[in-house]
ZATORPA-619848 format. One line per field, with one value per residue: residue in one letter; x, y, z negated of N, C-alpha, C in turn. Coordinates in pm, whole numbers, m for minus. Each point is the difference from the previous one (the first is absolute). Layout:
resn c(a, ...)
n_u c(X, ...)
n_v c(Y, ...)
n_w c(Z, ...)
ca_u c(X, ...)
ca_v c(Y, ...)
ca_w c(Z, ...)
c_u c(X, ...)
c_v c(Y, ...)
c_w c(Z, ...)
//
This chain:
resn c(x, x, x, x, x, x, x, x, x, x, x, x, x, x, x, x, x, x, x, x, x, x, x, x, x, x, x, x, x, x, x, x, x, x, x, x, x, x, x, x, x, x, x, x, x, x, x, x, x, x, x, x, x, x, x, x, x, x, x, x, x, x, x, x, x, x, x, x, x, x, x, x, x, x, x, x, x, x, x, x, x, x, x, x, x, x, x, x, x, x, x, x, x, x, x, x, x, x, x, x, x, x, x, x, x, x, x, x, x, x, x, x, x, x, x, x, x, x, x, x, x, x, x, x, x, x, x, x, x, x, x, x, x, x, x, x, x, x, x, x, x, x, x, x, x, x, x, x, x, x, x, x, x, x, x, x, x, x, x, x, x, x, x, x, x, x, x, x, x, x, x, x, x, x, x, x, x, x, x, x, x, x, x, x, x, x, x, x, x, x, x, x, x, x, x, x, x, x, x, x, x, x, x, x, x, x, x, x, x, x, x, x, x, x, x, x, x, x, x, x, x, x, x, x, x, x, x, x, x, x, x, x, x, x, x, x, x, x, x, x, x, x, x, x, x, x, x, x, x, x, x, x, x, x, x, x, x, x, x, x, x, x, x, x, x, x, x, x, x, x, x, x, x, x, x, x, x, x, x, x, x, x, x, x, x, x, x, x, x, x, x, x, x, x, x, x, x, x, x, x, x, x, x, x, x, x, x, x, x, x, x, x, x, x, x, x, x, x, x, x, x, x, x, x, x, x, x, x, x, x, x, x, x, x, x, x, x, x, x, x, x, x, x, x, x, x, x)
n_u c(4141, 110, m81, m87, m13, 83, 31, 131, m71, m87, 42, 77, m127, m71, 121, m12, m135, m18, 14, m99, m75, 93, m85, 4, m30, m102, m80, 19, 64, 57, m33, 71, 102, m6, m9, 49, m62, 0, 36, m33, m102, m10, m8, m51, m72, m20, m32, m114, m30, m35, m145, m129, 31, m25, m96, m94, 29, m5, m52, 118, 37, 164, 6, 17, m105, 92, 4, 57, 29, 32, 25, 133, 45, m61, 86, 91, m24, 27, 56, 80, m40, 35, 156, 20, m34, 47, 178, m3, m44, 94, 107, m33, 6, 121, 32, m72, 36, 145, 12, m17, 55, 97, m79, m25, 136, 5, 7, 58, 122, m25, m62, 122, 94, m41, 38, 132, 10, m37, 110, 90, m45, 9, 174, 36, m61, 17, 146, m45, m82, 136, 139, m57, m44, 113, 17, m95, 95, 125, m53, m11, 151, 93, m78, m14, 98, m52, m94, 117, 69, m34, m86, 126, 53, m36, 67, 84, m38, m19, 66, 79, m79, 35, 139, 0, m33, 115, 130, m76, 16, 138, 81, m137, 65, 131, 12, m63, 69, 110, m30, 2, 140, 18, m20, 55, 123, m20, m38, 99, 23, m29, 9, 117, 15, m68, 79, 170, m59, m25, 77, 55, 13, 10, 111, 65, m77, m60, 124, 22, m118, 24, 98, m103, m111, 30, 10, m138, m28, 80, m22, m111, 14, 75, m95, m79, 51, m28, m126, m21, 29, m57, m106, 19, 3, m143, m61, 52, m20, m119, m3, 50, m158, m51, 66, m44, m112, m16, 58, m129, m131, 71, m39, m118, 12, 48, m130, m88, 50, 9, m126, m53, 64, 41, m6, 119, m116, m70, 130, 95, m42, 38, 105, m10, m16, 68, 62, m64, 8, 95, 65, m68, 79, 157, m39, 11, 142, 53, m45, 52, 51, 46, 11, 50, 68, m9, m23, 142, 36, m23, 52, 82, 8, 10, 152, 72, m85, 83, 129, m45, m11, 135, 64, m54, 19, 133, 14, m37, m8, 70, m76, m5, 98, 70, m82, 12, 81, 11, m72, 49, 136, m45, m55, 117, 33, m13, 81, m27, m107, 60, 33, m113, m96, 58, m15, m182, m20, 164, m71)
n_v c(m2406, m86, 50, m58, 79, 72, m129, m19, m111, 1, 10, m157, m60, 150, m25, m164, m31, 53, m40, m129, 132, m28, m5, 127, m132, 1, 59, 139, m42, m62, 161, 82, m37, m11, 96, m12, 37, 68, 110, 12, m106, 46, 85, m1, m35, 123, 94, m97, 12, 198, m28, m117, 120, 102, m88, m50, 102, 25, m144, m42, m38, 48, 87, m51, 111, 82, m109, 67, m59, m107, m60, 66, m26, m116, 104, 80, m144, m66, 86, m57, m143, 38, 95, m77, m89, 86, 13, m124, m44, 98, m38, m100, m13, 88, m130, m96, 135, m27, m117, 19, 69, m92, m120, 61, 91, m97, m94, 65, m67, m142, 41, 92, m125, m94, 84, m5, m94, m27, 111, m171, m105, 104, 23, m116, m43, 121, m17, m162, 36, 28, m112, m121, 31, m7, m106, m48, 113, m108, m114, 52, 22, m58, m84, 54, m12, m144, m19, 76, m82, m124, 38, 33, m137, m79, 62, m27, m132, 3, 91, m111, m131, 29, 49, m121, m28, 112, m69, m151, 91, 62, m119, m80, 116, m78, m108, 19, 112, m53, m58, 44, 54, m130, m49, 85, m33, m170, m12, 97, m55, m97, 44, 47, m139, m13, 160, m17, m42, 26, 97, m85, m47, 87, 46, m62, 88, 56, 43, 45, m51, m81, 75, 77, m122, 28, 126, m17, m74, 58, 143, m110, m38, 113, 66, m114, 40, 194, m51, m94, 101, 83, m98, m24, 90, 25, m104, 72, 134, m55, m84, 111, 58, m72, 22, 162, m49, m94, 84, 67, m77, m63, 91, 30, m103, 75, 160, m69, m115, 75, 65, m141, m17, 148, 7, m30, m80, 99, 42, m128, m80, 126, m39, m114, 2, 70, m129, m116, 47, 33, m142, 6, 120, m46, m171, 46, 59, m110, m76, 120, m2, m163, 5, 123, m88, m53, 89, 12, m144, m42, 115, m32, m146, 122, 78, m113, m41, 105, m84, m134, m7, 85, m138, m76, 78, 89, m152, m77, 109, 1, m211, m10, 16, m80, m66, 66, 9, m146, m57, 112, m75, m132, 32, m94, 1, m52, 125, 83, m62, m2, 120, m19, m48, 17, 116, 23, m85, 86, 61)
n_w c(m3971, 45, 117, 9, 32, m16, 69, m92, 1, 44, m125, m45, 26, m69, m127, 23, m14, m99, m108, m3, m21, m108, m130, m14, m101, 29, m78, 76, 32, m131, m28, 88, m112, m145, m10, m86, m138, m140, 5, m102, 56, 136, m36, m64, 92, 59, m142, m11, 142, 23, m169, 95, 73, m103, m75, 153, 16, m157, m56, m23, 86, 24, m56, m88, m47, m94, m61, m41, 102, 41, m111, 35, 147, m64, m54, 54, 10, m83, m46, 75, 16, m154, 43, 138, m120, m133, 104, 20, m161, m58, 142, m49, m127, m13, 54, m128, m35, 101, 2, m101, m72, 126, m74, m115, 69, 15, m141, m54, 71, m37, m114, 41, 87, m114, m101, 12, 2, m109, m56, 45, m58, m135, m8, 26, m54, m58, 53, 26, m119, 10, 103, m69, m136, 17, 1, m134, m92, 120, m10, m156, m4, 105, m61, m130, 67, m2, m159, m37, 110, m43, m126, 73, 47, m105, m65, 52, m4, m99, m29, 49, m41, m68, 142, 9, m115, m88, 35, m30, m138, 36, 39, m113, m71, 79, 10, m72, m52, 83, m114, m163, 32, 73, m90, m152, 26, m6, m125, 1, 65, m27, m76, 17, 16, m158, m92, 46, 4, m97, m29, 77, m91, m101, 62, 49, m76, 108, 118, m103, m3, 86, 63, m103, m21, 113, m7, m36, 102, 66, m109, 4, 129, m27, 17, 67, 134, m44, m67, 61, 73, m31, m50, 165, 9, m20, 94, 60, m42, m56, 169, 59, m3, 55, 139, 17, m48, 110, 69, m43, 33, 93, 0, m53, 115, 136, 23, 2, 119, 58, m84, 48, 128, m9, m124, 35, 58, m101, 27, 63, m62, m90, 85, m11, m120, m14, 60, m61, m104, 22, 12, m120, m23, 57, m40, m136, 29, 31, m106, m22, 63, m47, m119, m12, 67, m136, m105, 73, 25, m185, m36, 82, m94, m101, 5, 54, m82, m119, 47, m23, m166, m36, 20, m73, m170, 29, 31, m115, m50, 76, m4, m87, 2, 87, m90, m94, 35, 60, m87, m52, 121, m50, m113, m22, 66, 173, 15, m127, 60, 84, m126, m107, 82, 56, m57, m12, 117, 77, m44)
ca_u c(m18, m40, m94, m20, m72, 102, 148, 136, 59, m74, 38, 133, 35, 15, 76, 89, m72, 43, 186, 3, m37, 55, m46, 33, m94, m54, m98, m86, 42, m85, m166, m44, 51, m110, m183, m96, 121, 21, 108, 91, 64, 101, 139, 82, 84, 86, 123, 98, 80, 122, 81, 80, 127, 112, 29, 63, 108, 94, 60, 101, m48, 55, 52, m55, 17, 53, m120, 49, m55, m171, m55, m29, m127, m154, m64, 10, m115, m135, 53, m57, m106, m59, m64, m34, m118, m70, m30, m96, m99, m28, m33, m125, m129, 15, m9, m156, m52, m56, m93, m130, m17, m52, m105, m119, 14, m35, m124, m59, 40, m95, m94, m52, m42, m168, m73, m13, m73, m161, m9, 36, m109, m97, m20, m58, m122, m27, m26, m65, m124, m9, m70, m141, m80, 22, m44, m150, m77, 30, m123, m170, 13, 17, m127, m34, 59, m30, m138, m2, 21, m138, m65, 6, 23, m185, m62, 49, m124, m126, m5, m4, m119, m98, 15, m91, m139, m42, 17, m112, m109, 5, m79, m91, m91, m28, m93, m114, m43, m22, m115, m124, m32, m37, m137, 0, 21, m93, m158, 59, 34, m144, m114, 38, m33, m124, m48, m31, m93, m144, 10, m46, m110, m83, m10, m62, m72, m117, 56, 66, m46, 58, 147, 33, m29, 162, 110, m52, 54, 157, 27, m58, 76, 121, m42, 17, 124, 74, m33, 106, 161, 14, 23, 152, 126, 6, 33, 158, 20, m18, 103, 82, m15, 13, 134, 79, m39, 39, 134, 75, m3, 153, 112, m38, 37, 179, 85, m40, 92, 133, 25, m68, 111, 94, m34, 56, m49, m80, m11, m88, m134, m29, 4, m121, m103, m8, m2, m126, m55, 6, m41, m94, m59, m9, m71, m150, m14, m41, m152, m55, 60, m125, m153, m12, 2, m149, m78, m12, m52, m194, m26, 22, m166, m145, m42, m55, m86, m120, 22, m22, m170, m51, 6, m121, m90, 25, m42, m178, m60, 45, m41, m168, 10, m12, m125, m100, 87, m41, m138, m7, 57, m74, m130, m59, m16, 53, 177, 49, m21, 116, 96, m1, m43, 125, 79, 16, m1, 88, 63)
ca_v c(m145, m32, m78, m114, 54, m10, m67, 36, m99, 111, 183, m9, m17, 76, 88, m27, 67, 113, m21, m67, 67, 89, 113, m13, m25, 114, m43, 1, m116, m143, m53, m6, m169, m64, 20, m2, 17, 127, 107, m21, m130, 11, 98, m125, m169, 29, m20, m158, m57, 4, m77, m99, m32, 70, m99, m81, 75, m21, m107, m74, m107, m182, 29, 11, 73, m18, 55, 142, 114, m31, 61, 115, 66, m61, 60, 74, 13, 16, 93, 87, m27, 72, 101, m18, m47, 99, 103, m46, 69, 147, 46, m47, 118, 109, m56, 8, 95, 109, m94, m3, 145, 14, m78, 87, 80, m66, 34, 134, 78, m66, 67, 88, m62, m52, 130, 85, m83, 8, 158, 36, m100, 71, 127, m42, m55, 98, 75, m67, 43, 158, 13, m50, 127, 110, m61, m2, 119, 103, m75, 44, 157, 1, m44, 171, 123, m69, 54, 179, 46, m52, 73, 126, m41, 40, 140, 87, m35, 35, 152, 19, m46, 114, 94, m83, 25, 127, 31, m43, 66, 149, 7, m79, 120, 126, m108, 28, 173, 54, m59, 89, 105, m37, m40, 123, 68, m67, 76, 148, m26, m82, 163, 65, m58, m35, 89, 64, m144, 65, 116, m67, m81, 93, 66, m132, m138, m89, m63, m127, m33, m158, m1, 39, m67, m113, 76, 22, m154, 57, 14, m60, m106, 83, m37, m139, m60, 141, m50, m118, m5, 72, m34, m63, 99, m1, m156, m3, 52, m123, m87, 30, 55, m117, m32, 33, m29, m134, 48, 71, m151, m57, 92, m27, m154, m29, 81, m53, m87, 98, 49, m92, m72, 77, 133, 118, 89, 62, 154, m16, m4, 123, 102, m101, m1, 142, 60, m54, 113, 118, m57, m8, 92, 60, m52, 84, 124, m68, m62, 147, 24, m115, 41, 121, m64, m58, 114, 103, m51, m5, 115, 2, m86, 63, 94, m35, m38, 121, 100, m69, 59, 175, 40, m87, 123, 102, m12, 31, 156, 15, m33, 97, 204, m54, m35, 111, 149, m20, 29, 89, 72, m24, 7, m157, m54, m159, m16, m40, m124, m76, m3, m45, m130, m104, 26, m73, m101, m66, 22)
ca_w c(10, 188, 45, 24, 109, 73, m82, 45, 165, 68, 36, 49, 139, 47, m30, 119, 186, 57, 40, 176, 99, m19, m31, m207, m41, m83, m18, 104, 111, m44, m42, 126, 35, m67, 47, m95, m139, m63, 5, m120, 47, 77, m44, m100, 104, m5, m78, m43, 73, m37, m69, m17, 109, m76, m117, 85, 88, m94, m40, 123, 68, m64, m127, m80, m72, m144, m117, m40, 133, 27, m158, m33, 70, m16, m109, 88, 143, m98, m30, 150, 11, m90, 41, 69, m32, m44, 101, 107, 30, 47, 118, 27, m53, 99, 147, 8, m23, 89, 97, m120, 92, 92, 14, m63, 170, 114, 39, 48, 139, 84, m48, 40, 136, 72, m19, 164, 86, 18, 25, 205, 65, 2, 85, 145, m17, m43, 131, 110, m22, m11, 65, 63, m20, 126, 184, 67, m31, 90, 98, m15, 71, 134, 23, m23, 102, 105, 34, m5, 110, 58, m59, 25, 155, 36, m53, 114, 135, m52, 68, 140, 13, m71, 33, 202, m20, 35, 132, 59, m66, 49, 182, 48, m47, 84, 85, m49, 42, 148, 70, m38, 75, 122, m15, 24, 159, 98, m20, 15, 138, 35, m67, 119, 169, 40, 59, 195, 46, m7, 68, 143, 32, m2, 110, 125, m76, 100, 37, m60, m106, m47, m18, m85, m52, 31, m43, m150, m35, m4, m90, m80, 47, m48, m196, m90, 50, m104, m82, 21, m4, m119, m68, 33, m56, m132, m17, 23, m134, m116, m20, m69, m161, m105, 16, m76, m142, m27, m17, m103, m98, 2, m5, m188, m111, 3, m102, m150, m42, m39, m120, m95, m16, 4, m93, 47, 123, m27, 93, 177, m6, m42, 125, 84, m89, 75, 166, m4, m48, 140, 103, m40, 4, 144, 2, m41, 106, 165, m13, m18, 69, 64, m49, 110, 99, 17, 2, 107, 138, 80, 57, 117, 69, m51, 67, 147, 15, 39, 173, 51, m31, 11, 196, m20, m11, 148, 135, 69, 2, 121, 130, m76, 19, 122, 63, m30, 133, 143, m9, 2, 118, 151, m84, m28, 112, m15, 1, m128, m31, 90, 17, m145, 8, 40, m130, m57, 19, m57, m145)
c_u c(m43, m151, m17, m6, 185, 130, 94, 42, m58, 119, 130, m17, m59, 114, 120, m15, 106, 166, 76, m10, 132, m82, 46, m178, m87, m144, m114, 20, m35, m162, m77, 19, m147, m119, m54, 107, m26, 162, 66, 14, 108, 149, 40, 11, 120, 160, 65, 48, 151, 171, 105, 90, 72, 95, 146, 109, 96, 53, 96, m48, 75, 85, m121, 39, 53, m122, 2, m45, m164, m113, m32, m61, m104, m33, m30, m107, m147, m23, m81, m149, m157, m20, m36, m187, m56, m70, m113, m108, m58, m34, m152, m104, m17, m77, m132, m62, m15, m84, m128, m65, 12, m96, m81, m25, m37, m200, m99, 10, m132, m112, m27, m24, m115, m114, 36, m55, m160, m76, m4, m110, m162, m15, m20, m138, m68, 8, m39, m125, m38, 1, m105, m56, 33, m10, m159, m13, 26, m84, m108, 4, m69, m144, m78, 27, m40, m169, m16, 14, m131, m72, 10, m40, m223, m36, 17, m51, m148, m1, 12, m137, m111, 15, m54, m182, m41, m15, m131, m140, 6, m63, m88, m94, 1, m43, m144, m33, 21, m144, m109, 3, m12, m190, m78, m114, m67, m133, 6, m23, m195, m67, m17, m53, m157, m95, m19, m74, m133, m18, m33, m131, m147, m42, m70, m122, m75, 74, 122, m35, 9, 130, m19, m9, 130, 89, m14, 41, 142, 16, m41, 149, 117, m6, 50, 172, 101, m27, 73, 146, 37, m33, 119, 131, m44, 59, 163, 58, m31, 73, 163, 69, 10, 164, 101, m54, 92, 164, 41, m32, 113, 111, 12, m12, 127, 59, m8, 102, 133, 17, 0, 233, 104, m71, 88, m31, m83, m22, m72, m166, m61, m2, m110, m136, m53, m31, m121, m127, m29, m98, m145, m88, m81, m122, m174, m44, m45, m123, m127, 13, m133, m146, m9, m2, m208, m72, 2, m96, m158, m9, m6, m121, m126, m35, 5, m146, m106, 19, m99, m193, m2, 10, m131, m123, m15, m21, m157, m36, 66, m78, m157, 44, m23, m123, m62, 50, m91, m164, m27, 10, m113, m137, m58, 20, 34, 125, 4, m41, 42, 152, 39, 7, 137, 105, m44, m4, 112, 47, m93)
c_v c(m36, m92, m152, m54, m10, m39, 28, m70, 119, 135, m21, m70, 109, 100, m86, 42, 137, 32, m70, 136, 147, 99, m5, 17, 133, m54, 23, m73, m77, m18, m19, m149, m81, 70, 34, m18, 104, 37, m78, m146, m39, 63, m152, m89, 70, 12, m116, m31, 40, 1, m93, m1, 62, m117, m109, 68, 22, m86, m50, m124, m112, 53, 3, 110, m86, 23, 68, 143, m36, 42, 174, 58, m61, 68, 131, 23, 8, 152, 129, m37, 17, 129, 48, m14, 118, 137, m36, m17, 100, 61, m107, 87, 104, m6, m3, 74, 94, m86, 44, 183, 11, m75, 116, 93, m60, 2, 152, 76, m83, 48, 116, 40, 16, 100, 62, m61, 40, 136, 58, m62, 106, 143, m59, m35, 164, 89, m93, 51, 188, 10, m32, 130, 126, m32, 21, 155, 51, m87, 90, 203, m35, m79, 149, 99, m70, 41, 134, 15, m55, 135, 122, m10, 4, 140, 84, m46, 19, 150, 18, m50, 175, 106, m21, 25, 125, 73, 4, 35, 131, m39, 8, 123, 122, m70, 52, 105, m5, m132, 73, 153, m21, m27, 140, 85, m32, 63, 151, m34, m45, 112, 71, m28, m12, 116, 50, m124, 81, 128, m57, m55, 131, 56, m122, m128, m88, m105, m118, m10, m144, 24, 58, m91, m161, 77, m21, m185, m3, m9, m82, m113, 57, m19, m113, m24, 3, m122, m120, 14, 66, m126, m163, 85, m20, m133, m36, 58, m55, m73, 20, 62, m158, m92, 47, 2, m121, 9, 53, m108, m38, 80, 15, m116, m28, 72, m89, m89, 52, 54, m138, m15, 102, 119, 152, 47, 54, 116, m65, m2, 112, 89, m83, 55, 192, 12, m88, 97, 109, m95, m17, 98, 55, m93, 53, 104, m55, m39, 137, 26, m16, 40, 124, m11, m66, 49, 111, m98, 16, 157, 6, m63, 54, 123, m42, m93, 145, 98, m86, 50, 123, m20, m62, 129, 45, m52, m28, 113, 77, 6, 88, 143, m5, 5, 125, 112, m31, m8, 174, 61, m48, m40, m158, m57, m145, 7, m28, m142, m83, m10, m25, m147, m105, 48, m75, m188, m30, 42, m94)
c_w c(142, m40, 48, 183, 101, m93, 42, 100, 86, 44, 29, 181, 135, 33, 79, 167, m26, 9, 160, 85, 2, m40, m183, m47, m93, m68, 71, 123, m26, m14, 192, 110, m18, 70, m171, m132, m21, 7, m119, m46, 62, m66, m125, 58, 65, m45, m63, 108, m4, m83, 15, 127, m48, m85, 92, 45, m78, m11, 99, 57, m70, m163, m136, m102, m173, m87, m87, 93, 5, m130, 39, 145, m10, m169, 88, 107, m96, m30, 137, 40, m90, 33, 124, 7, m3, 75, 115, m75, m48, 112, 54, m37, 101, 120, m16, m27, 76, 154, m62, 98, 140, 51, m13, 76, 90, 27, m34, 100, 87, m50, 64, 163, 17, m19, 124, 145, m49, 30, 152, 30, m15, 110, 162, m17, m5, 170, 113, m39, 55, 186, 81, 36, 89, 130, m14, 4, 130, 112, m13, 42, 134, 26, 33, 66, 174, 25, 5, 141, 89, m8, 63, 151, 12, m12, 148, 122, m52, 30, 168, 50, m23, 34, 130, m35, m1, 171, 118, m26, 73, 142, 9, m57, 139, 144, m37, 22, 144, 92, 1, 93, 130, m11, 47, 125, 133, m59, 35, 180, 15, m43, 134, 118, m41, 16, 137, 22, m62, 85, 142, m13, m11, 120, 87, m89, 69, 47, m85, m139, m36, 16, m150, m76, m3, m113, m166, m22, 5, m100, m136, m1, m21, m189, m37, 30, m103, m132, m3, m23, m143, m88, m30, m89, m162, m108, 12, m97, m95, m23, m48, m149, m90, 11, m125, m157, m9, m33, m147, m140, 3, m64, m132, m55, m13, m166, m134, m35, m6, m100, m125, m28, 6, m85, 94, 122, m37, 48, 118, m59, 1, 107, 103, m30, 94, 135, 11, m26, 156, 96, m2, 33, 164, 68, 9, 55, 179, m48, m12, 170, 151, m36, 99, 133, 65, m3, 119, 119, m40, m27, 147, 84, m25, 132, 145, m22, m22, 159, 78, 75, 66, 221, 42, 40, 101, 108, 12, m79, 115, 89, m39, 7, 168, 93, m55, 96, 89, m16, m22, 99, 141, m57, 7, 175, 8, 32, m94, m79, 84, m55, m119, 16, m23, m140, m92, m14, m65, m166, m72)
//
């Protein structure tokens, strides 16, 4: 049953456009004419049209058919058009049945489009997420392989820092021993000069007994100089003993924040943690060192203050062994009290 929707005026003045165009009318032509009509609307505007040019193309223009003729092809045409009827709409059914099945294809073919579309819309949605996730996993590698190289780039000036402190610990230990064996050596040397200086002076006591007494301020005035400078060196060493504490504070706050922000430098710390330790050690060993150092100078200040006493001793039991020869040798005379006199004024 044609629709309401598209009339036979309609499908016969599409089906002229198209004859004007030299084309043979179809129903798909016609429905692309119109824009719009069902398939099986169209096909029956169709076929009455061509009924009726079949109907027109028969009849004569100026003869009139016998009514006898006419009776029997208008029983005849009844006849054809019954079964004409029947077959069309047999082939209708047909027709709607199988429009019926490719509607029902159709939309399962569109059913199953959009399943594929939403399966594409998931598997893109599924790999823009997969590679987000691989761009940050490959931002958050190369971030990681950026603080591994930091991490490694501190670890390796932190050992060069720590191989300059050892370095300055070896100098400043042997800065120290060739001071201490110069020190040494000036008291090894002054021992020396203050013995041949007694030995002289023993021998010549009358006569330079204030050069001995200049010589005993010499050495007082050598003492404090020895004392001063020695404890200048010692003050220089402190100071540096605390340089390098202050060094190795830094060095253990660096280690700390290094370990607070890279777990995998644990070896550097560990191997830090060791050469601190040494450094430490070698430390306790210079502050031992120093302590021996201190202990040798007031040894040194004990026994030039007991050389001091013992030239003290020897030179006046001398001037009294002295005076007892010559009172023995000239039995008290006024040489010998001429010649004490002025010894002793000036002592």
């Amino acid at each position: 049953m044609a629709r309401s929707g598209v009339q036979y005026e309609d499908v016969q003045q599409a089906i002229d456009a198209l004859l004007a165009k030299g084309e043979a009318p179809s129903v798909q032509k016609i429905r692309e004419i119109l824009g719009t009509g069902s398939f099986t609307t169209i096909g029956d505007h169709l076929r009455e049209w061509r009924c009726q040019r079949e109907r027109n193309r028969d009849l004569p223009a100026s003869q009139a058919m016998p009514e006898p003729v006419l009776q029997l092809a208008e029983s005849l045409w009844q006849r054809a058009q019954e079964s004409a009827a029947e077959t069309l709409t047999g082939y209708r059914e047909e027709a709607d049945r199988r429009i019926a099945e490719a509607q029902a294809a159709m939309q399962e073919a569109q059913r199953q489009v959009e399943d594929a579309e939403q399966r594409e819309a998931a598997l893109s949605a599924h790999l823009a997420g997969t590679e987000q996730r691989l761009e940050s996993r490959s931002a958050a590698l190369a971030k990681v392989e950026s603080e591994r190289d930091q991490a490694l780039e501190r670890a390796r000036q932190f050992e060069e820092r720590l191989a300059r402190s050892l370095q300055q610990l070896d100098k400043l230990q042997k800065e120290n021993e060739r001071q201490a064996q110069a020190h040494h050596q000036a008291l090894a040397d002054r021992d020396a000069q203050h013995l041949a200086r007694l030995n002289q002076e023993e021998q010549r006591h009358e006569a330079a007994e204030a050069r001995l007494m200049g010589l005993l301020d010499e050495a007082r005035q050598e003492r404090l100089t020895a004392e001063k400078r020695h404890a200048a060196t010692l003050q220089q060493q402190e100071k540096r003993q605390e340089n390098l504490q202050l060094q190795l504070r830094e060095t253990q706050n660096a280690l700390s924040r290094e370990e607070k922000q890279h777990r995998e430098t644990q070896w550097a710390r560990s191997r830090a943690e060791e050469r601190i330790d040494t450094l430490r050690h070698e430390q306790s060993l210079l502050q031992a060192r120093i302590e021996d150092q201190k202990r040798h100078l007031d040894e040194q200040a004990a026994r030039l203050r007991t050389l001091e006493s013992e030239l003290l001793r020897r030179t006046w039991m001398t001037e009294d062994e002295a005076r007892a020869v010559r009172r023995s040798e000239e039995g008290g005379g006024t040489k010998e009290g001429s010649q004490l006199e002025p010894s002793e004024d000036h002592g």
